[in-house]
C-alpha positions as CSV (number, residue, x, y, z in Angstrom):
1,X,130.7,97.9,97.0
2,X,129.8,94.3,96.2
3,X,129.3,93.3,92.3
4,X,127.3,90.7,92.6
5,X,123.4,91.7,92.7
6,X,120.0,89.7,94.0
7,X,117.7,91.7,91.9
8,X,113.8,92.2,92.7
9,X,111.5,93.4,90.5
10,X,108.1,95.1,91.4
11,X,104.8,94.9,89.6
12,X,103.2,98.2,88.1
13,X,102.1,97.1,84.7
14,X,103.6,98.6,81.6
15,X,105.8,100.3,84.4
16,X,107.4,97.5,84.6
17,X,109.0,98.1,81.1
18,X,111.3,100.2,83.4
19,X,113.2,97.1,84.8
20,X,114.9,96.5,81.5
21,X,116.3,99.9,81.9
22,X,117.9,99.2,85.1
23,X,119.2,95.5,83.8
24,X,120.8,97.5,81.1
25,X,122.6,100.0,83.2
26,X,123.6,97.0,86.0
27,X,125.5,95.5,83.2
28,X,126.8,98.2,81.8
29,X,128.7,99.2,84.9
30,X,130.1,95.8,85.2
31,X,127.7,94.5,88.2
32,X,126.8,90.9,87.8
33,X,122.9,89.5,88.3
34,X,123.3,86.1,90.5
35,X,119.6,85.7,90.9
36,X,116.1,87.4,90.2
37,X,112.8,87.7,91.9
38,X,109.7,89.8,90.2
39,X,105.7,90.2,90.3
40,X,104.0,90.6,87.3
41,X,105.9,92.7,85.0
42,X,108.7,92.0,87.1
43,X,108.3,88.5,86.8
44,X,108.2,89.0,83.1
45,X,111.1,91.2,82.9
46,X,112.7,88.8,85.0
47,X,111.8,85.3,83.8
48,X,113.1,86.9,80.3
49,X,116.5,88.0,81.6
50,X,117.3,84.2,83.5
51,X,116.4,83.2,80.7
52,X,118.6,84.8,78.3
53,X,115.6,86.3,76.1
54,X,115.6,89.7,77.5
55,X,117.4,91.4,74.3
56,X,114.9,90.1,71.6
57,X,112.0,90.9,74.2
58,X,113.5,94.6,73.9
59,X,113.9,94.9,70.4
60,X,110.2,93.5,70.3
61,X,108.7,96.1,72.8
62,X,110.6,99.1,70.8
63,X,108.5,98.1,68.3
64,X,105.5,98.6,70.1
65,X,103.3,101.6,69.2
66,X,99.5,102.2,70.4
67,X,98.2,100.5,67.7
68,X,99.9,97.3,68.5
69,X,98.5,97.3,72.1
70,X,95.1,97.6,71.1
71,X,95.6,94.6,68.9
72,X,97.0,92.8,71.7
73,X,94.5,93.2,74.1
74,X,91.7,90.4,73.5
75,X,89.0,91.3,75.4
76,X,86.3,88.9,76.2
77,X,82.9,89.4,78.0
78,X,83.2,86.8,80.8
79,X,83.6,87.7,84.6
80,X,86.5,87.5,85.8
81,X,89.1,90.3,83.9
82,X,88.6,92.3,80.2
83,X,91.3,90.0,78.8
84,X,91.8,86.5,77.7
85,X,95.5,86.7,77.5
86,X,95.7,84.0,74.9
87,X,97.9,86.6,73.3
88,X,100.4,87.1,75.8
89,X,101.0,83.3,76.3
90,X,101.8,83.0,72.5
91,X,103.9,86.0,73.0
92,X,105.8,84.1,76.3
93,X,106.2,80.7,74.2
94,X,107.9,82.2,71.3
95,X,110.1,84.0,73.7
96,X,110.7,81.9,76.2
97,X,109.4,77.9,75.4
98,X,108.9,75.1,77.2
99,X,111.9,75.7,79.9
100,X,111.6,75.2,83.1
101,X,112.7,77.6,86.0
102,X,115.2,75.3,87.5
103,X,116.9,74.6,84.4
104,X,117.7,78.7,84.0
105,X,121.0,80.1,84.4
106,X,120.5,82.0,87.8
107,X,118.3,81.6,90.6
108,X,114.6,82.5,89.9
109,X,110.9,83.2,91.7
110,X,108.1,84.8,91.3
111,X,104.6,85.2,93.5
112,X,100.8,84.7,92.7
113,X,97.6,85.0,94.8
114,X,95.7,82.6,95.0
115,X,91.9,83.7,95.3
116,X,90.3,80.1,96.8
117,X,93.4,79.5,99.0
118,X,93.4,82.9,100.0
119,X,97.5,82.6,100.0
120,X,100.8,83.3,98.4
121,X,102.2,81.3,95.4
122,X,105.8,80.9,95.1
123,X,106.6,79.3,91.7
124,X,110.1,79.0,91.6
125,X,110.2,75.8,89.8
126,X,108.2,74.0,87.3
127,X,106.8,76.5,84.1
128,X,108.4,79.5,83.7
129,X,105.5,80.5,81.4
130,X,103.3,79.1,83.7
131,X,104.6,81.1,86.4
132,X,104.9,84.2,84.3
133,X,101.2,83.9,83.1
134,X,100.2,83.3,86.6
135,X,101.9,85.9,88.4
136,X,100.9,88.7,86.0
137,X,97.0,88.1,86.2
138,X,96.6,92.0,86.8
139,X,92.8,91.4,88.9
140,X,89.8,93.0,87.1
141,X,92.2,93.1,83.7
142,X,93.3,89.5,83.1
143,X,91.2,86.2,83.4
144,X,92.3,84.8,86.4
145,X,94.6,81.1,86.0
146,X,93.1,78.1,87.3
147,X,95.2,75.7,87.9
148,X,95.3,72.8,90.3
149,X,92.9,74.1,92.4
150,X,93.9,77.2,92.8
151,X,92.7,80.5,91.2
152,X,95.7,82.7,90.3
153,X,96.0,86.0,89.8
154,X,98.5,88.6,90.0
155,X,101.0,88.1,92.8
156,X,101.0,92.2,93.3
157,X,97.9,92.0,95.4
158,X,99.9,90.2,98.5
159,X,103.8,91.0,97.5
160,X,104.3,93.4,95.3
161,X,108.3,93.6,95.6
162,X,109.2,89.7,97.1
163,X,112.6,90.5,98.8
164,X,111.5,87.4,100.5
165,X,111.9,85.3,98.2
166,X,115.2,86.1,95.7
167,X,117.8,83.7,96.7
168,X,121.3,85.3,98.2
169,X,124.5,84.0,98.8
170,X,127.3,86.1,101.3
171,X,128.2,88.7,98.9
172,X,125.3,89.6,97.0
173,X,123.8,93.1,97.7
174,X,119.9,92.9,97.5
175,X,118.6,95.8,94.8
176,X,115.2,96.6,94.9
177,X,113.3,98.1,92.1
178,X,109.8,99.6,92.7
179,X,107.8,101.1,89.9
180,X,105.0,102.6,91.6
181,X,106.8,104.8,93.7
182,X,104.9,108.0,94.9
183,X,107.5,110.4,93.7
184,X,107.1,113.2,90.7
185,X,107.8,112.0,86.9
186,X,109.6,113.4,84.4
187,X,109.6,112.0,81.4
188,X,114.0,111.6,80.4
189,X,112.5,111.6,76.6
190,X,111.0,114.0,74.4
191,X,108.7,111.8,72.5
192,X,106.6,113.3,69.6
193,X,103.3,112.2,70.1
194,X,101.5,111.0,66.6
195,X,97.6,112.2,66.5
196,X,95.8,108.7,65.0
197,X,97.6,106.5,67.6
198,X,96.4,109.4,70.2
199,X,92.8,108.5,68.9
200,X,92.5,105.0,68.5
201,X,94.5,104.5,72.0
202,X,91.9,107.0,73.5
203,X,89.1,104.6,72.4
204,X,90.5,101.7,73.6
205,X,90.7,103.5,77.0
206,X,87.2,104.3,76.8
207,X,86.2,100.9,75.5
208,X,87.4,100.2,79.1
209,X,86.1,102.1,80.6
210,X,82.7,101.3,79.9
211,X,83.2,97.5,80.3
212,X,84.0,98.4,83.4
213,X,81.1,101.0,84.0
214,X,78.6,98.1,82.7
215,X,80.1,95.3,84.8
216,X,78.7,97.8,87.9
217,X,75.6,98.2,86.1
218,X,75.5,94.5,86.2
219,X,76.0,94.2,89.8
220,X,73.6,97.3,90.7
221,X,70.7,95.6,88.9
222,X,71.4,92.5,90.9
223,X,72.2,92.7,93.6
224,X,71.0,96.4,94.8
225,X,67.7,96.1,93.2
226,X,68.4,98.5,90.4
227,X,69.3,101.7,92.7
228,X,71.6,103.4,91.3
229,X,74.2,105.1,93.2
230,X,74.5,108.5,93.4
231,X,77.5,109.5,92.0
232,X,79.5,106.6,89.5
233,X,83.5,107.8,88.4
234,X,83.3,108.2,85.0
235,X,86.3,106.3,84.4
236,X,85.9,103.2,86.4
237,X,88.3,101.6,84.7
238,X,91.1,104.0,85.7
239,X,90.1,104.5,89.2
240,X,90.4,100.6,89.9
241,X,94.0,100.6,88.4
242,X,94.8,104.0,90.5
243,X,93.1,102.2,93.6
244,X,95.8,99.1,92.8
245,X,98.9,101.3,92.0
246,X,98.8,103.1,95.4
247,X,97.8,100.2,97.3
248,X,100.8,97.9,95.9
249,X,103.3,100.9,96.3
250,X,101.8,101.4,100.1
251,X,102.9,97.1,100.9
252,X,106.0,97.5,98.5
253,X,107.3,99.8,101.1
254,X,106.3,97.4,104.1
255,X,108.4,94.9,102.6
256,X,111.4,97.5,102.0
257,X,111.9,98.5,105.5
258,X,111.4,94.8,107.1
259,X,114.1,93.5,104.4
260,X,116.0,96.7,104.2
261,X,117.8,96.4,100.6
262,X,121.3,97.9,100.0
263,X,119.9,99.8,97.0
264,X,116.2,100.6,96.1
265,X,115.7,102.2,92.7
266,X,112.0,103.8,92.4
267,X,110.5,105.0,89.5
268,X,107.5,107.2,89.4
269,X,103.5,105.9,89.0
270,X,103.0,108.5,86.8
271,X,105.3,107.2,84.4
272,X,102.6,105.2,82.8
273,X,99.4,103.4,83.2
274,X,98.9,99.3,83.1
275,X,99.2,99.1,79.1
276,X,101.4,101.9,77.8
277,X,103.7,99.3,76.4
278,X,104.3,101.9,73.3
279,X,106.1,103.7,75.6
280,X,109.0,101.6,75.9
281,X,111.8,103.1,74.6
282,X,110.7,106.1,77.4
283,X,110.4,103.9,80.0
284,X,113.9,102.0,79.6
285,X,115.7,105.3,79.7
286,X,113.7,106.2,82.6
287,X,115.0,103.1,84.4
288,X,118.9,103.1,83.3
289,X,118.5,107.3,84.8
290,X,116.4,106.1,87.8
291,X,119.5,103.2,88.3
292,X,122.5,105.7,88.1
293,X,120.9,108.0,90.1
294,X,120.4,105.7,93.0
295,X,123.6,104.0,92.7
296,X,125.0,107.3,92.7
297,X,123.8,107.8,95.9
C-alpha cells in the first residue's frame, strides 16, 4: 500500500477536532502527508498541519474546558450569525501569521460559499487566515466574510469533503475523512464530567437557543403579521445545527462515491455538537481509533 497520502478533511464543527487524531496516527505508522484539502474545521485542522502549527494548536485545544468556549464565543446581536469571530482570527494569527498558502510546505485548498455569487470558493492561494476564516463561517453561527464582493461563509454548505480539489501526484492514495458520518458513537474515553462547567456550558446552550428562538420572533412579527406558528422547537438553535450536520454528511457521501477514495475514515455526528471544543482530548483518540480501524480494513 502506497505511503504517500492526499488527505481531505470534512467540516462538522468541533468534530472536526477528530482530524488531529487521524494526522497523529498517519504519522505514527510511517505514512507521509503530500498535500491537504479541508472545509471548515477541516480547513483549520489542515491549514494548521501545512503549516507546521498543528502541535501547539493541540496542546492549546487540550487545554480547553467549557468555560474557555463560552469565553470564546463573542456573540453579537447583528443578522447575519451569533458570532463575531474576532476571537478566532486572533486565535489563527498567533498560530499561523501572515503566511500565505503557496508559500506552505505541501499542497493546500480549502472551499467557501459564496452567498451573492451563489458559487464555490477555492482559496488555495493568497491568506491562509483568510481562507481559514472564510471557509469556517458555520451559516446562522458566524458573521458571514465579505470580501471582494463576495459574501463568504462556510464552504460545508456546497462541499463538505472537497476530494475535488486536494492536489495528487501518481502514487498518492486519496484518504477521506468525514466527521458527520451517520454511524453509532462511542465515546473511546471515560471522561469525568465536572458539575459547574456542566452548568455554565448548559446556559450558554440556552443562551442560543433563545437568540435563535427571538431571531424567528423577529421574522414572524415581520413578515407573517405576528401569527405565530403553531408549534416552535424549543431548541432552535440545535435543530438548525442537526438540519446542517445531516445535510452535509448526505453531499459528503455524493462526493465519496463520484471520487471513490482508497480509504475513508468516518467518525460518528454524535460525537459532538458545533462547539464541544472541551472535548478534545476525546475527540483525538476517537480519530487515531477511527484511523486504525479503517486502515485495518
Amino acid at each position: 500500500m502506497a505511503k504517500n497520502v492526499a488527505l481531505v478533511l470534512s467540516s462538522g464543527g468541533a468534530r472536526g477536532v477528530a482530524h488531529i487524531g487521524v494526522i497523529q496516527e498517519l504519522l505514527a505508522l510511517g505514512y507521509t502527508i503530500t498535500s491537504v484539502a479541508g472545509t471548515s474545521m477541516g480547513s483549520l485542522v489542515g491549514g494548521m498541519f501545512a503549516k507546521g502549527s498543528l502541535p501547539e494548536f493541540t496542546e492549546w485545544l487540550l487545554r480547553f474546558t467549557k468555560m474557555d468556549v463560552i469565553k470564546f464565543m463573542d456573540l453579537t446581536t447583528g443578522h447575519g450569525g451569533l458570532i463575531k469571530g474576532e476571537r478566532i482570527l486572533k486565535m489563527l494569527d498567533e498560530f499561523i501569521g501572515k503566511i500565505n498558502i503557496e508559500d506552505l510546505s505541501i499542497p493546500y485548498a480549502c472551499v467557501a460559499a459564496d452567498l451573492n455569487g451563489h458559487k464555490e470558493v477555492v482559496f488555495d492561494k493568497g491568506s491562509l487566515v483568510l481562507a481559514i476564516r472564510a471557509s469556517s463561517s458555520i451559516p446562522t453561527v458566524f458573521l458571514p466574510l465579505i470580501y471582494d464582493g463576495m459574501m463568504l461563509v462556510d464552504g460545508g454548505v456546497l462541499n463538505p469533503l472537497p476530494l475535488d480539489l486536494v492536489q495528487r501526484s501518481g502514487n498518492d492514495m486519496l484518504i477521506a475523512v468525514n466527521v458527520n458520518a451517520n454511524i453509532p458513537y462511542q465515546s473511546p474515553l471515560n471522561m469525568p464530567k465536572l458539575v459547574s462547567q456542566e452548568q455554565h456550558y448548559g446556559k450558554v446552550r440556552a443562551a442560543l437557543n433563545e437568540r435563535w428562538s427571538g431571531v424567528i420572533d423577529h421574522y414572524v412579527e415581520k413578515y407573517l403579521n405576528g401569527k405565530q406558528p403553531k408549534a416552535k422547537p424549543v431548541n432552535m438553535f440545535d435543530v438548525i445545527s442537526d438540519s446542517i450536520n445531516l445535510a452535509q454528511n448526505k453531499v459528503a457521501n455524493i462526493y465519496i462515491e463520484k471520487y471513490k477514495p482508497e480509504i475513508i475514515i468516518n467518525i460518528s455526528h454524535s460525537s459532538a455538537s458545533v462547539f464541544d471544543f472541551y472535548k478534545a482530548e476525546e475527540l483525538i483518540e476517537a480519530g487515531r481509533q477511527a484511523c486504525r480501524e479503517a486502515l485495518g480494513k
